[in-house]
C-alpha positions, 0 to 999 in steps of 0.5 A: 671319292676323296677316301676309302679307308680299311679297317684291318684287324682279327675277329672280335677287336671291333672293326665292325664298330670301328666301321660304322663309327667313323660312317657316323661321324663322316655322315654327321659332318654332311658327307656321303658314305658308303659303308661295306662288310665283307666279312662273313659274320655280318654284324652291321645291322646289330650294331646300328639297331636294324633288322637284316637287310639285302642290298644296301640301305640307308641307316642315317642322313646320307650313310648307305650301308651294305652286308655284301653276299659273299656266298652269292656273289662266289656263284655269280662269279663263278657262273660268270667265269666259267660261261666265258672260259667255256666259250674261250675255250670250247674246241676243247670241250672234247677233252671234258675242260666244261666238266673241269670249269663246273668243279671251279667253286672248290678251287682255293682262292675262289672266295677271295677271288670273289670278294676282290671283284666284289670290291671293285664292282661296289667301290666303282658303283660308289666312286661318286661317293666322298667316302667309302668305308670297308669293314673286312674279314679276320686277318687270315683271308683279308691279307689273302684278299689284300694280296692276290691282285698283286701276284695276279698282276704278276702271273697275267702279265707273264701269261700275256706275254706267252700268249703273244709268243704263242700267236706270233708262232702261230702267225709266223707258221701260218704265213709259211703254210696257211694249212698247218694251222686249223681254222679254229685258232686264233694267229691274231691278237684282236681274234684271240678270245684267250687274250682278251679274257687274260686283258680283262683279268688284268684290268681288274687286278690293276685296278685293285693294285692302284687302289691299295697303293693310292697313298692319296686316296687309301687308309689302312687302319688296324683295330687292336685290343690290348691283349698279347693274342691281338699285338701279334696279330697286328703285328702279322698285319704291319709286316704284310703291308709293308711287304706289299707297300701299302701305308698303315695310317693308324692303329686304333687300340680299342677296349682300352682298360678291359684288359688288366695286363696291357701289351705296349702296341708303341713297342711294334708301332711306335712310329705309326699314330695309336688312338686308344678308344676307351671300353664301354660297359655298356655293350653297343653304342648308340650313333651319338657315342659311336660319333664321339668316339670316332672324333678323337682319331676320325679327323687324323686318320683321313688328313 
């Protein structure tokens, strides 16, 4: 994989289109691209022209586009989830945790705990791919997505350490008396379910963290349109990013001309590249437009 770009940015500025233009314009230039939305108000298909479909799908030369099911991938998840911690945690079924797991897909963050998995099992599948272009939700839960691996790296790392503090303290007491300790609890690292689960945890989030920071590899684009609502917004965006340390590469003024009162995006980014895409009177583009209009700022955004 030589990129995978984000295109950031709140409902309705033209991620979407964004997306599928810069997908365009890579498989135009003899590439394979896998392009993903996991925004929940799908809409690639109505951009390229298609009938809804499930899976990914080949829409041009060697462009494979996918509507990721977040709502199914949340029950998988989860039913994976709650099938491992049972069996992690099963000397504790007396005290009804099995009953605590089922409620699990009512727990804040389940969604954006789903969609961060999802993403890491699709951007492995298509790591042989020279791009990979990800259409995301609105602001509010991308930006709860962009950082749940760092504060979950930061919380396993921390539970990691108590478990072994716990395993020694079990060991340290078992070598004293091996009765004081019941038979079902792991002392060991290499038998303890609990670590393990938390060491798989950690695998992905990390994963996720190198991903975001891999200033080699990773493009952050925010879509904007002129208006005031759209520049705080974006704003928000900048502000998040850099307190996580993930580049912001460009910012995509698109519309440019709807609005008659103009905001000024170089005031907040005037020190990040801003590449206007005109608006078009004529609604949805078709590929060739699409692959035109991503030529203008295409090239930059992936140098």
């Amino acid at each position: 994989m030589k990129r995978i770009v984000f295109f950031l940015g709140k409902g309705g500025v033209g991620k979407t289109t964004s997306s599928v233009s810069l997908a365009y314009w890579l498989a135009n230039n003899a590439n394979s691209v896998y392009l993903a939305s996991v925004d929940p108000a799908h809409n690639i298909c109505d951009i390229v022209g298609t009938e809804p479909f499930k899976g990914e799908k080949r829409i041009f030369a060697e462009l494979y586009a996918e509507e990721i099911d977040v709502d199914d991938y949340l029950k998988r998840f989860i039913h994976e989830t709650t099938k491992r911690m049972k069996e992690t945690y099963r000397y504790l079924q007396i005290i009804n945790l099995d009953r605590m797991l089922d409620v699990m897909r009512y727990s804040p963050g389940m969604e954006e705990y789903a969609i961060m998995f999802a993403l890491k099992e699709k951007i492995e599948k298509h790591s042989e791919k020279d791009y990979i272009v990800i259409d995301t939700p609105p602001t509010g839960l991308m930006l709860k997505i962009f950082a749940l691996p760092f504060t979950s790296k930061m919380w396993i790392e921390k539970l990691i350490q108590w478990r072994r503090k716990i395993l020694s303290a079990r060991a340290a007491v078992a070598n004293i008396n091996p009765n004081a300790i019941d038979s079902d609890l792991p002392i060991t690292e290499e038998e303890d379910r609990v670590l393990k689960e938390l060491g798989l945890q950690s695998r992905t989030v990390e994963f996720m963290v190198n991903l975001l920071k891999d200033t080699q590899k990773t493009r952050c684009a925010v879509v904007m349109n002129e208006d005031k609502l759209s520049l705080n917004e974006s704003k928000r965006i900048r502000e998040a990013l850099q307190f996580m340390n993930i580049p912001l590469n460009m910012v995509i003024l698109n519309k440019q001309g709807l609005t008659s009162n103009p905001v000024d995006a170089h005031e907040i980014f005037g020190d990040i590249p801003i590449r206007s895409v005109p608006f078009f009177k004529e609604g949805i583009l078709d590929r060739d437009k699409m692959i035109e209009s991503a030529s203008r700022w295409a090239p930059e955004l992936l140098e």
